[in-house]
C-alpha positions as a Markdown table, in Angstrom:
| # | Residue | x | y | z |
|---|---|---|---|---|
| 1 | Unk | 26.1 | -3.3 | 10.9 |
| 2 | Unk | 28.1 | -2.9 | 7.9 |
| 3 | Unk | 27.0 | -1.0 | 4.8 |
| 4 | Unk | 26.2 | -2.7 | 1.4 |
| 5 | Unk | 27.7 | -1.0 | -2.0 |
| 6 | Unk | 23.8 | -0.4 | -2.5 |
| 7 | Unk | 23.3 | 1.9 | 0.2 |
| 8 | Unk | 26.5 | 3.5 | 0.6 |
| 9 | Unk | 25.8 | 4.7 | -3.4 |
| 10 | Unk | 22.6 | 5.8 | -1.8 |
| 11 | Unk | 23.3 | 8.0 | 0.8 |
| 12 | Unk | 26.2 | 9.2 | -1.7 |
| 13 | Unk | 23.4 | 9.9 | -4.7 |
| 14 | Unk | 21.6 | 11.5 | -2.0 |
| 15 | Unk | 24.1 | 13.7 | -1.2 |
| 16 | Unk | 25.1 | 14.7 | -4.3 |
| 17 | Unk | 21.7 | 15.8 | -5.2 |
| 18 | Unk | 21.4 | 17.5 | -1.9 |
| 19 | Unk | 24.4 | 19.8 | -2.7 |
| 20 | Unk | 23.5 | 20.6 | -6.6 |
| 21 | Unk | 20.0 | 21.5 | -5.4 |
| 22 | Unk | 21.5 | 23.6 | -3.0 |
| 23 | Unk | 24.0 | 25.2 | -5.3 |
| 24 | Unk | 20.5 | 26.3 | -7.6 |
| 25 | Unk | 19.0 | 27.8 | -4.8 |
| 26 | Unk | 21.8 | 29.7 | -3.6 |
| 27 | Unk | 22.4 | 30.6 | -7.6 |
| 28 | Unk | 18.7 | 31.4 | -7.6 |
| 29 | Unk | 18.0 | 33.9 | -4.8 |
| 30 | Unk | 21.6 | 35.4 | -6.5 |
| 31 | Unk | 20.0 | 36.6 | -9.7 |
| 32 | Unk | 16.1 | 36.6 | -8.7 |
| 33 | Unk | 15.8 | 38.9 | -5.5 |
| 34 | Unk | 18.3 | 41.3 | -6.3 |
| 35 | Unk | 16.5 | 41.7 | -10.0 |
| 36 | Unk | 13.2 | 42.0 | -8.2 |
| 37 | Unk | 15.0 | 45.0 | -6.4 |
| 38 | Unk | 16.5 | 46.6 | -9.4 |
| 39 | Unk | 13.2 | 46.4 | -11.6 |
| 40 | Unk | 11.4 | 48.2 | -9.1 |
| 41 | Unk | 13.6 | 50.8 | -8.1 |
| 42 | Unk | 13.8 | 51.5 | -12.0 |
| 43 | Unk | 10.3 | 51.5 | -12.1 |
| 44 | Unk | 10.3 | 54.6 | -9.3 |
| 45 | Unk | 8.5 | 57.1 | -12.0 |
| 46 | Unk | 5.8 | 54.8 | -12.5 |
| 47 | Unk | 4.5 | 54.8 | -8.7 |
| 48 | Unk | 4.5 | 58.0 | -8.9 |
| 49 | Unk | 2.9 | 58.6 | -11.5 |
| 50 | Unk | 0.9 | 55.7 | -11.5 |
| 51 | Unk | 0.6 | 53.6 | -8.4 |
| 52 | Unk | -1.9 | 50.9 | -9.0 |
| 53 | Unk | 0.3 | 50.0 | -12.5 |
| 54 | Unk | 3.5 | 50.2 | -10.2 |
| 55 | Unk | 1.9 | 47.5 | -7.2 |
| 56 | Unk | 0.3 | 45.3 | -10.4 |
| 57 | Unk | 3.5 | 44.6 | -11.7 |
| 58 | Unk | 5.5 | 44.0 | -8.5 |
| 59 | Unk | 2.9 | 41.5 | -7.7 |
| 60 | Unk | 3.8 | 39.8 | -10.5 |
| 61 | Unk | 7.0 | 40.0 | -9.5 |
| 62 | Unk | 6.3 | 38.8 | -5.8 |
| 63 | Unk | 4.5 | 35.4 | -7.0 |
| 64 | Unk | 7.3 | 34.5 | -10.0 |
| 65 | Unk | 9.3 | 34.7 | -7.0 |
| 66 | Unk | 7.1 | 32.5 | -4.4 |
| 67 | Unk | 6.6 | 30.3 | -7.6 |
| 68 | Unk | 10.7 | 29.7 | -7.7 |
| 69 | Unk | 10.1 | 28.7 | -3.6 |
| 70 | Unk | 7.4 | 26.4 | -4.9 |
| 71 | Unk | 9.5 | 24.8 | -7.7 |
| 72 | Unk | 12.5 | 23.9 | -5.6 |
| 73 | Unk | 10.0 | 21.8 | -3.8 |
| 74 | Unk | 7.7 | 20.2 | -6.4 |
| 75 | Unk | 11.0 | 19.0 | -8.5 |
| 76 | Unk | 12.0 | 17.4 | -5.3 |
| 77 | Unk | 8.4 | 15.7 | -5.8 |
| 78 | Unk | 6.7 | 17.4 | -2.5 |
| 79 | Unk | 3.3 | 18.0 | -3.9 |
| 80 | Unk | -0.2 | 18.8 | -2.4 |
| 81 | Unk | -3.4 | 17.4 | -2.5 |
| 82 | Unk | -6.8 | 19.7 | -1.3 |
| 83 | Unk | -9.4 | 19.1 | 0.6 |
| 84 | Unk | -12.3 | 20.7 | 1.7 |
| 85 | Unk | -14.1 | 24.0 | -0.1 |
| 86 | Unk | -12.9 | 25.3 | -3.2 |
| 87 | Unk | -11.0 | 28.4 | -2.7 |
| 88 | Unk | -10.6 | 29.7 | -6.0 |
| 89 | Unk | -14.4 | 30.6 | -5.7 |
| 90 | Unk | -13.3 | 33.5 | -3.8 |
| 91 | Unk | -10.0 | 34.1 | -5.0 |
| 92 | Unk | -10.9 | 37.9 | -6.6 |
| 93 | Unk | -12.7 | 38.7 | -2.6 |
| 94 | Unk | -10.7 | 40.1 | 0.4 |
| 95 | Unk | -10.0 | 36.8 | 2.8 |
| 96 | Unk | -8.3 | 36.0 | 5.8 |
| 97 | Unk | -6.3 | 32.7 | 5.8 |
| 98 | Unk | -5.9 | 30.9 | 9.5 |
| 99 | Unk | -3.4 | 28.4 | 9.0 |
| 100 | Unk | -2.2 | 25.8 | 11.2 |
| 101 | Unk | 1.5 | 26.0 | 12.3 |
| 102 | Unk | 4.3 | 22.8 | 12.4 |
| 103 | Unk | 7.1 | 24.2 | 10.6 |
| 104 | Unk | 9.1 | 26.6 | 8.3 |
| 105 | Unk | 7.6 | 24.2 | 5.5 |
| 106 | Unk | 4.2 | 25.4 | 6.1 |
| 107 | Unk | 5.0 | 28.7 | 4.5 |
| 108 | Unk | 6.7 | 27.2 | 1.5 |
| 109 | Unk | 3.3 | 24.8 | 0.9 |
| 110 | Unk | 1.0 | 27.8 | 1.0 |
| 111 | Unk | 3.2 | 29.6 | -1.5 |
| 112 | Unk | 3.2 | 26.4 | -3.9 |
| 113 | Unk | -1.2 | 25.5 | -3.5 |
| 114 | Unk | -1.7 | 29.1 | -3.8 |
| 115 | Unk | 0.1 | 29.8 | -7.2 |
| 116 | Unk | -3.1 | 28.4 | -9.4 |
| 117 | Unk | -5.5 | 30.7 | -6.9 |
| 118 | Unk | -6.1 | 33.1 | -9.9 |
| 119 | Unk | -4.2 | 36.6 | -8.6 |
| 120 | Unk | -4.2 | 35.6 | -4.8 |
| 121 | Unk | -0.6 | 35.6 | -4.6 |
| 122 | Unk | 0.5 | 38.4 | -6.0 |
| 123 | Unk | -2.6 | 40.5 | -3.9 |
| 124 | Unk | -1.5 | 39.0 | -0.9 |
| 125 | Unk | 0.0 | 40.3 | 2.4 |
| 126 | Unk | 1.7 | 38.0 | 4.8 |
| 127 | Unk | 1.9 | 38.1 | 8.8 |
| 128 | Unk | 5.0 | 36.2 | 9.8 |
| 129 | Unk | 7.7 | 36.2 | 12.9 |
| 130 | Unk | 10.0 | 39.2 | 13.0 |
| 131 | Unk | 12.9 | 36.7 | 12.1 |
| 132 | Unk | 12.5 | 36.3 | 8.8 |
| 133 | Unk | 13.2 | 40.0 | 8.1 |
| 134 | Unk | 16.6 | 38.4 | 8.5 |
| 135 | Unk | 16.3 | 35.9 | 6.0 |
| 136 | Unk | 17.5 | 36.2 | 2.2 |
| 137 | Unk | 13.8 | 36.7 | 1.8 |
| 138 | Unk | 13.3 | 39.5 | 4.1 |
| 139 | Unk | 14.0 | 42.7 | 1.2 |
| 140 | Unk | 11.5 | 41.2 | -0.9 |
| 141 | Unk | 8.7 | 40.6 | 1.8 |
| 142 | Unk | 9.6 | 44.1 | 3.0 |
| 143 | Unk | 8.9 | 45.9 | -0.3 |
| 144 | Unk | 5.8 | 43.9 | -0.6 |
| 145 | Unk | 4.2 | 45.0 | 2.4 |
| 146 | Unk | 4.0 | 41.7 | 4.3 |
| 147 | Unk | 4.3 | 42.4 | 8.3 |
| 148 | Unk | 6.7 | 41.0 | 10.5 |
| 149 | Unk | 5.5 | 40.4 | 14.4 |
| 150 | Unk | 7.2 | 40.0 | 17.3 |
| 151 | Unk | 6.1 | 37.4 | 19.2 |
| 152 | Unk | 5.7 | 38.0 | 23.9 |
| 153 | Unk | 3.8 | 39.2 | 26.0 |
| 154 | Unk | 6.4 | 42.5 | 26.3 |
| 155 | Unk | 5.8 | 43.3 | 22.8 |
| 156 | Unk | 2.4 | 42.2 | 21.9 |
| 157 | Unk | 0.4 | 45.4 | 22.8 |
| 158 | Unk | 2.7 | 47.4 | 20.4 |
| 159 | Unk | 2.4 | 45.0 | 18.0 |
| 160 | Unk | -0.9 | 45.1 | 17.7 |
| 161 | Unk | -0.5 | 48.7 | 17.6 |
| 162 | Unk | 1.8 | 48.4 | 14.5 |
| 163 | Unk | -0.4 | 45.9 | 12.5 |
| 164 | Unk | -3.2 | 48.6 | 12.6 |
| 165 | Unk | -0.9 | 51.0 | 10.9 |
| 166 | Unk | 0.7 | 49.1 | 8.7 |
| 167 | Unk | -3.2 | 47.7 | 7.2 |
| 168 | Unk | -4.5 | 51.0 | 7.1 |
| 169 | Unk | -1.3 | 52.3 | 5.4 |
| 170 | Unk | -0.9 | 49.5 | 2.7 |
| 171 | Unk | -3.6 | 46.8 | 2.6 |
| 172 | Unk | -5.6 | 49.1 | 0.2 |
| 173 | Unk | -3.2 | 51.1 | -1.2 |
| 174 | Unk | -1.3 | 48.6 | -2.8 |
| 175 | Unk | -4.9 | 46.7 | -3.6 |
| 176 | Unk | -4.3 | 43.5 | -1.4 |
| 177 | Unk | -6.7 | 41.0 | -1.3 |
| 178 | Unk | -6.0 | 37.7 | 0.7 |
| 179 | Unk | -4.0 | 38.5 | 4.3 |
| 180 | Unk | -2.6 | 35.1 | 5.6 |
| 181 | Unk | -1.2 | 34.4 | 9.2 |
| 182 | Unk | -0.9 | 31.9 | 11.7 |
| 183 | Unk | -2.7 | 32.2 | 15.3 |
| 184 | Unk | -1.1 | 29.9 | 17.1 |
| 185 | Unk | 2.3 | 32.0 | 17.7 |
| 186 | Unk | 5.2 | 29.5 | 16.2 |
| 187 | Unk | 5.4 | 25.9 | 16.0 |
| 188 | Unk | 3.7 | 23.5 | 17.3 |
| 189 | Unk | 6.2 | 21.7 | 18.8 |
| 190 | Unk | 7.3 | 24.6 | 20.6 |
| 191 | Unk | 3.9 | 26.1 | 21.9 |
| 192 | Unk | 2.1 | 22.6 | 22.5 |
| 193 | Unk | 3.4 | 22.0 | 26.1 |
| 194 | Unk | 2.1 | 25.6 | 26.9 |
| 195 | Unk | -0.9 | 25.5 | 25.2 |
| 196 | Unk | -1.9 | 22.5 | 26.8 |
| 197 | Unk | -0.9 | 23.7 | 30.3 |
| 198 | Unk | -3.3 | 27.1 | 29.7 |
| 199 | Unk | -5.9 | 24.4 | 28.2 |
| 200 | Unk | -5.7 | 22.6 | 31.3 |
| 201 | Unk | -6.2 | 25.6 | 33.6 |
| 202 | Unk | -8.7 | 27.1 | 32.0 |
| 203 | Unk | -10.8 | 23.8 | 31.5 |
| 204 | Unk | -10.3 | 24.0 | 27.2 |
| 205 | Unk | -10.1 | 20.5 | 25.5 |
| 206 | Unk | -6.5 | 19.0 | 25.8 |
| 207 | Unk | -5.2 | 19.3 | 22.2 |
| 208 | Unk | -2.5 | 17.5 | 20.4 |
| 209 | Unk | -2.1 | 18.1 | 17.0 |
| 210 | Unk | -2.7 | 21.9 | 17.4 |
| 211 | Unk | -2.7 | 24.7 | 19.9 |
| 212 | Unk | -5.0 | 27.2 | 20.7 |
| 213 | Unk | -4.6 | 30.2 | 18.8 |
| 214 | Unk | -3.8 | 33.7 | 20.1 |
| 215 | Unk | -6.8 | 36.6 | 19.4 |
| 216 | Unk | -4.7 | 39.7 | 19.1 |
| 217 | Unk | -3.5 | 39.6 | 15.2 |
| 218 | Unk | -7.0 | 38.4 | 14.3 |
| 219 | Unk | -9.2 | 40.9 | 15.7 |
| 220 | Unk | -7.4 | 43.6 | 14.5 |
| 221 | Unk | -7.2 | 42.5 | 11.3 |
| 222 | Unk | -11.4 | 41.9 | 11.4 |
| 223 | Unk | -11.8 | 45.4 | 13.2 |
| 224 | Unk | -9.0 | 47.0 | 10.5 |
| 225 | Unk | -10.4 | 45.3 | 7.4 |
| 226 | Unk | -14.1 | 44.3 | 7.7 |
| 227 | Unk | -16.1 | 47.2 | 6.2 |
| 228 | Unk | -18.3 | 49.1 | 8.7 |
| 229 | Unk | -22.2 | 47.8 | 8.9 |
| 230 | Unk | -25.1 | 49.0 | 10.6 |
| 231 | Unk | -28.4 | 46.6 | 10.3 |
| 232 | Unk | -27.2 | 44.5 | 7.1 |
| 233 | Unk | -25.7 | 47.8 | 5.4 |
| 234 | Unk | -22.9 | 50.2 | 5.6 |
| 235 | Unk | -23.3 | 53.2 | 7.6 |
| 236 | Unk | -22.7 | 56.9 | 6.4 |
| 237 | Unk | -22.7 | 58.1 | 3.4 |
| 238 | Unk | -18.4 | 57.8 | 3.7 |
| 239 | Unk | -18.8 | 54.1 | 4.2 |
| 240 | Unk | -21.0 | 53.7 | 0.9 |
| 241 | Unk | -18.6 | 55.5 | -1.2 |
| 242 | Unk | -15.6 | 53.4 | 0.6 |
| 243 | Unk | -18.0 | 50.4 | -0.8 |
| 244 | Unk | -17.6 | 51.4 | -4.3 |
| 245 | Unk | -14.0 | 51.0 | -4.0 |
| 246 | Unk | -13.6 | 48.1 | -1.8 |
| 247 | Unk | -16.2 | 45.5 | -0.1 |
| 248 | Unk | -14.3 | 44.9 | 2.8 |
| 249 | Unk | -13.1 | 41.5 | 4.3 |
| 250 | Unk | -15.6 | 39.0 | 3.2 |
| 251 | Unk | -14.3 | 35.7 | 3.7 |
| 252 | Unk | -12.4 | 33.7 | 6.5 |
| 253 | Unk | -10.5 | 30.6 | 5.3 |
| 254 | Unk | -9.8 | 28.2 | 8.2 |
| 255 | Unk | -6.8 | 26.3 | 6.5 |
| 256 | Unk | -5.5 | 23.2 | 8.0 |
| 257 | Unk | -2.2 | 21.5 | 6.8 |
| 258 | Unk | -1.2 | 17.8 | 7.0 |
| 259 | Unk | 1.6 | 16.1 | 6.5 |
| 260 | Unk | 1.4 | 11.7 | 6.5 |
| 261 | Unk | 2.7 | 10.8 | 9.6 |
| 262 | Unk | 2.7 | 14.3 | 11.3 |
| 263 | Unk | 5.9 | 14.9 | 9.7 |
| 264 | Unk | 6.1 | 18.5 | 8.9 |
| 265 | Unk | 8.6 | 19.1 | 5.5 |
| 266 | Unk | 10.9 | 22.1 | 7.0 |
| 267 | Unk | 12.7 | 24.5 | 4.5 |
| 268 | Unk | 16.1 | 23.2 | 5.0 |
| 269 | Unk | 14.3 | 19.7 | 3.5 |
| 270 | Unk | 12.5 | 21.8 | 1.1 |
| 271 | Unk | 15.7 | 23.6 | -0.5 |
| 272 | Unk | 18.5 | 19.9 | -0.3 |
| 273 | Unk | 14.9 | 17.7 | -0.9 |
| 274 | Unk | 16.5 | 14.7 | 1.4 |
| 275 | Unk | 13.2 | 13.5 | 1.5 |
| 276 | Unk | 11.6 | 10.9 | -0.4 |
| 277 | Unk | 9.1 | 12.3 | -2.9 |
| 278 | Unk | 5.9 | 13.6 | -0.2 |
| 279 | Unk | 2.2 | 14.5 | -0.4 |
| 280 | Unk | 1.0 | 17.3 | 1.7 |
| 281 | Unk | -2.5 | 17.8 | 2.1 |
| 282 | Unk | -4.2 | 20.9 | 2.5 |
| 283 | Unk | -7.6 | 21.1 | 3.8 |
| 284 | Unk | -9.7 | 24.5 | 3.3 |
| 285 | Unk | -12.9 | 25.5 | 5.1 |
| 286 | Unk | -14.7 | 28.8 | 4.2 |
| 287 | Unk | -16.6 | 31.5 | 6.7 |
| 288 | Unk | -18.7 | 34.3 | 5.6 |
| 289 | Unk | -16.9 | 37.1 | 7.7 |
| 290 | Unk | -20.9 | 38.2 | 8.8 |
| 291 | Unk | -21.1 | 34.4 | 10.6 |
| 292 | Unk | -17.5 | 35.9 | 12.7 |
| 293 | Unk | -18.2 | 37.4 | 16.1 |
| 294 | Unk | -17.0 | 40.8 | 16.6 |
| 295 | Unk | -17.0 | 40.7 | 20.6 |
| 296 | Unk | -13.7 | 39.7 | 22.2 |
| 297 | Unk | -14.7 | 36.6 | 24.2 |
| 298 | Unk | -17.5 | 35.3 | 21.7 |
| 299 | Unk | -14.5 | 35.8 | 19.1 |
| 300 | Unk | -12.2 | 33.8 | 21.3 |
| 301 | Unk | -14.8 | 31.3 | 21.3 |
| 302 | Unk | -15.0 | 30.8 | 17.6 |
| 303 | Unk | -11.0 | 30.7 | 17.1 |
| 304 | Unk | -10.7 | 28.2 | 19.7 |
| 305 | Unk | -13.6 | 26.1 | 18.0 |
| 306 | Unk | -12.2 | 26.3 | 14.5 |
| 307 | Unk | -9.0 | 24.9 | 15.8 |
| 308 | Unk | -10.7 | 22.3 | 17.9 |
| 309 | Unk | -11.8 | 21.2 | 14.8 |
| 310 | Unk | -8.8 | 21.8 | 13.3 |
| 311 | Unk | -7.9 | 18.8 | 15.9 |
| 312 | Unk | -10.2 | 16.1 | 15.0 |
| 313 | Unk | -9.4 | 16.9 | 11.3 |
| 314 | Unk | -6.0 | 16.2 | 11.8 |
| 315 | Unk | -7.0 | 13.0 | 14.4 |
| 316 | Unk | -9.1 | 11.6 | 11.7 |
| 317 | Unk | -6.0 | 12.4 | 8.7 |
| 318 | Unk | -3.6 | 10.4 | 11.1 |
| 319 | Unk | -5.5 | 7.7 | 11.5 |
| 320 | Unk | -7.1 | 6.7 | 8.2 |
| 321 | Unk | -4.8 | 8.6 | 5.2 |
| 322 | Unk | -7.9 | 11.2 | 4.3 |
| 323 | Unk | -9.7 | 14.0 | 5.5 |
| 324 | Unk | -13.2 | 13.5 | 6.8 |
| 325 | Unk | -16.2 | 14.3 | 4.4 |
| 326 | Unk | -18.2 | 17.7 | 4.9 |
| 327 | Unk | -21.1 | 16.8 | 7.2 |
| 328 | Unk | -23.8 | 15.8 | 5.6 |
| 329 | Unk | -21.8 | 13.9 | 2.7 |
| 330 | Unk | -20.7 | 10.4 | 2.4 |
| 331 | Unk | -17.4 | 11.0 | 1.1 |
| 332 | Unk | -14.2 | 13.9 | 0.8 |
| 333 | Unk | -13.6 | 14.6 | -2.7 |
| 334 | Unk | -9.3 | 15.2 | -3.1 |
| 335 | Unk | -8.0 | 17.4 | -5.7 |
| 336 | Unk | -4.8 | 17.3 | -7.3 |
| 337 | Unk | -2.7 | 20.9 | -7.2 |
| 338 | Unk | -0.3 | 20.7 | -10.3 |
| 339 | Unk | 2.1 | 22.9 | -11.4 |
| 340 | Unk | 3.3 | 23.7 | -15.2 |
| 341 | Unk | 7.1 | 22.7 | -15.5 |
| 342 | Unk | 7.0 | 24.8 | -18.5 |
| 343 | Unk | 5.8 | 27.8 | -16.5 |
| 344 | Unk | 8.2 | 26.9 | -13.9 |
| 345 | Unk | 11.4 | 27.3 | -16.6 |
| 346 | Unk | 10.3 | 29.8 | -17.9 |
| 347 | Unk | 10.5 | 31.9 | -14.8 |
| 348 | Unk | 13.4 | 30.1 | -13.6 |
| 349 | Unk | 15.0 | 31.4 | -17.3 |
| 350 | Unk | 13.7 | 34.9 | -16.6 |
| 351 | Unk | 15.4 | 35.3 | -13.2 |
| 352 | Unk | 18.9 | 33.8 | -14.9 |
| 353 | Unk | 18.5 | 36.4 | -17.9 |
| 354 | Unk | 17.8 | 39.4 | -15.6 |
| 355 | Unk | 20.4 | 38.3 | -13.9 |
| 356 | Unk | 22.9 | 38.1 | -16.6 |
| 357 | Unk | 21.2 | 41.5 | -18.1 |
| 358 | Unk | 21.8 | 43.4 | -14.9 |
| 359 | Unk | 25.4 | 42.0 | -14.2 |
| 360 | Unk | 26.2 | 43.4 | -17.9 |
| 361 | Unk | 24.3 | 46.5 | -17.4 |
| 362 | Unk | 26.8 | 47.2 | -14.5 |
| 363 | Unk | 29.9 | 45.5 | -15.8 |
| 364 | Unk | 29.2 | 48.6 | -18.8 |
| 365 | Unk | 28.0 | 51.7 | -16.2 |
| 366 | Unk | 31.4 | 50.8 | -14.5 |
| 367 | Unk | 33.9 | 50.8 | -17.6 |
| 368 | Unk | 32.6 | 54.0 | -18.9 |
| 369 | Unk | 32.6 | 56.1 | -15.8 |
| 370 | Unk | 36.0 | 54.4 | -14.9 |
């Protein structure tokens, strides 16, 4: 078939925009994560002398820098539309975030819908695959305190191990207050074959659009972070004063993602934006962590039927363009997520200054001791 003028100028625009938008990001992680680095190691006095200042401002820091992930994608015109309860209701309470799993795009949508969530992101800890320690990314996540997990059966014990310490050594500490991961274990089209095989077996319903989460991360997070009770209140007289401080998990927010056509966005789309201009929808459901079993298997139970439902959310988005209204009510109200293209410069600006401001700051240190 040969190619019209029209489309070969096309696929040539397409390319070109591809590599500019590729040239930003790579000039962009240049200037913004190594000035995230430098600020806080000048800032070394202040957590010592006062940590809670110290974490406030690198979380500021932290979601400038998830915001840049989040512009790179809502220039390219990937936006989001939510569903479901309104998180921002319980955006200044502990949470944890279940979040379905397609691809590396998932993490990049969840840093853009969450930017407007009041302080969420920068009070927020993530749980994500030991790989992206590897990633340009990786220094930043590490000096925030997000947790990387490696995924098998030969390592999940000790990982589980790990997560324990690493929540009770910096959850509080560094005053996070949303913990996000997802239970399924990696991607769905990597896991679905396997997770339908155990389904199978073990006589679970045969699911297509999801696949049945993994318990291990979960419970220790609920057993780590839920403040202890004992009939309706804390128990001990160290618990109450641990109150004062801190109410413990409250919240679990089942979060389901959908893309039109069940085509996930991946990063590499994300950062060249390929793509023609696409809505994600994000659909959010809100537990009361007292309504979450504690018990291993009546724990299981409830993680498999939240993502059960997570399946006939997803059926019903396939098949008619909308999530299905809350029962009991006619119809699913949608709500726009926007982002400030103002704001959005103006923290792209920042990055570039610091950058410039450190490269002098060197370019000076090195002439006068040489």
């Amino acid at each position: 078939m040969a190619v019209t003028l029209e489309q070969a100028q096309r696929v040539g625009y397409t390319c070109l925009k591809a590599l500019l938008r590729f040239a930003f990001m790579v000039a962009n992680n240049l200037v913004a994560i190594p000035s995230y680095v430098l600020y806080l190691i000048v800032l070394q006095p202040l957590r010592i002398l006062d940590s809670k200042s110290f974490w406030y401002i690198e979380g500021v820091l932290f979601k400038w820098l998830l915001a840049m992930v989040a512009s790179w994608g809502w220039w390219a015109g990937y936006t989001v539309v939510e569903w479901g309860d309104d998180v921002k209701a319980v955006s200044e309470d502990e949470a944890m975030v279940l979040v379905n799993h397609q691809a590396t795009g998932d993490v990049c949508t969840l840093m853009m819908c969450l930017q407007d969530k009041g302080t969420v992101v920068r009070q927020m800890m993530w749980l994500m695959d030991h790989i992206f320690k590897y990633t340009n990314f990786g220094i930043v996540s590490l000096i925030h305190g997000d947790f990387f997990i490696r995924q098998g059966k030969a390592h999940r014990d000790q990982q589980l191990v790990l997560l324990k310490d690493h929540l009770e050594k910096y959850y509080r500490s560094r005053n996070r207050k949303w913990i996000v991961l997802f239970p399924e274990g990696g991607f769905l089209r990597k896991r679905r074959e396997t997770s339908q095989a155990f389904a199978k077996k073990n006589n679970l319903p045969f699911l297509k659009h999801v696949t049945l989460p993994r318990l291990g991360a979960t419970q220790v997070i609920l057993k780590t972070l839920v403040a202890p009770q004992e009939n309706g209140t804390p128990s001990g007289g160290d618990a109450v004063r641990r109150e004062r401080k801190s109410k413990g998990l409250q919240w679990v927010i089942d979060t389901t993602i959908a893309y039109p056509k069940a085509e996930p966005i991946d990063i590499q789309t994300w950062i060249l934006g390929y793509r023609q201009p696409t809505v994600t929808h994000v659909h959010y459901r809100i537990f009361p962590v007292k309504d979450v079993p504690a018990e291993p298997e009546a724990l299981t139970n409830w993680l498999y039927q939240r993502f059960i439902e997570k399946e006939d959310l997803l059926t019903h988005f396939y098949e008619t363009g909308a999530f299905p209204p809350p029962q009991g009510q006619t119809k699913a109200i949608s709500r726009e997520m926007t982002l400030s293209n103002l704001w959005l410069v103006a923290i792209q600006s920042f990055a570039f200054l610091s950058g410039g401001m450190w490269y002098c700051l060197f370019q000076y240190l090195y002439h006068c001791l040489f």
